[in-house]
C-alpha positions, -999 to 999 in steps of 0.1 A, spaced: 419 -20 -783 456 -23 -793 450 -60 -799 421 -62 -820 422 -62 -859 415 -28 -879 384 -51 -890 373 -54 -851 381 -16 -839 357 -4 -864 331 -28 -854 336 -22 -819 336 15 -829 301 8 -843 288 -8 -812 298 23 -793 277 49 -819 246 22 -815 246 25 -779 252 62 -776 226 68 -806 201 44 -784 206 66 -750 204 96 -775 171 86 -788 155 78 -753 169 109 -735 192 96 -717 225 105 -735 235 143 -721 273 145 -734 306 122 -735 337 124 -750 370 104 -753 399 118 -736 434 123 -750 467 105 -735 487 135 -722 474 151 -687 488 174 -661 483 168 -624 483 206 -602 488 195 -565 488 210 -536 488 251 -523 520 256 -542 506 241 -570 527 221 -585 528 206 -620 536 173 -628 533 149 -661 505 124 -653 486 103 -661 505 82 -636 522 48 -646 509 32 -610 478 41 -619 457 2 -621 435 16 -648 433 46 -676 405 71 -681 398 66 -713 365 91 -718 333 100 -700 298 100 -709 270 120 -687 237 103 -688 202 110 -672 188 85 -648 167 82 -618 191 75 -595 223 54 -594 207 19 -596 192 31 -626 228 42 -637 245 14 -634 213 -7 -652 223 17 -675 260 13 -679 258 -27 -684 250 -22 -719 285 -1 -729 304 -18 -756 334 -11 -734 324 -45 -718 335 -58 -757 372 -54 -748 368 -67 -708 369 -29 -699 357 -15 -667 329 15 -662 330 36 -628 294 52 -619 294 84 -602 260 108 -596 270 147 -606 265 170 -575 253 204 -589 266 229 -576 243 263 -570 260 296 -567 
């Protein structure tokens, strides 16, 4: 994003409400939200602190979006159409275990 025009963030910034608004209106869009820069990392029983996000990390977490689908093949069907592919980004699919207690 850092290399695109002012001109091309805001379109790209429009492709992202389209898709998100499309999900939305078939039922598929459940939450999401970009995530800020600064993060702590708690490892360990002693729980330690540390700065992160890492610098050897390959790639950054930039947000998260929950959507509904089938299953994972569905998913990832899904995921294809995120504008992050605009910018040669990368999209990780995961299914949420729900936890009962």
């Amino acid at each position: 994003m850092s290399n695109l025009s002012e001109e091309e963030k805001q379109k790209h910034l429009q492709s992202w409400g389209n898709w998100m608004r499309g999900l939305s209106d078939k039922g598929q869009f459940l939450g999401g939200e970009p995530l800020g820069k600064e993060a702590r990392v708690i490892k360990g029983n002693k729980k330690i602190v540390t700065d992160g996000p890492y610098a050897e990390s390959k790639e950054m977490i930039g947000g998260y979006l929950i959507i509904k689908a089938g299953d994972i093949n569905e998913a990832t069907e899904i995921s294809k159409g995120c504008p992050i592919f605009e910018t040669n980004g990368i999209t990780e699919v995961r299914e949420i275990h729900h936890m009962e207690f």
